[in-house]
C-alpha angles and dihedrals in degrees: 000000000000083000095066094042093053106043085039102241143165114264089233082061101051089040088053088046093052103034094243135114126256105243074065091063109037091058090051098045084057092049089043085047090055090035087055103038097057084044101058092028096110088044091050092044083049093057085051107055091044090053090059088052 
């Protein structure tokens, strides 16, 4: 599923790559999104604060 997010990619593309449905991919794309957003959260509160600087 990192593949598709990382490459950009449809969910219907991704689905037909890995020989799942879509439905498939698109739950887990919502659980990854979370996943990764809690993850890089302090990164991304850093770049902030530098950029106000």
């Amino acid at each position: 599923m990192l593949f598709g997010l990382r490459h950009n990619l449809p969910d219907e593309t991704v689905a037909e790559v890995f020989g799942c449905s879509q439905a498939t991919i698109t739950r887990y794309d919502e659980i990854l999104q979370t996943i990764l957003r809690w993850v890089t959260r302090p990164e991304v509160d850093q770049r902030l604060e530098q950029t106000r600087r």
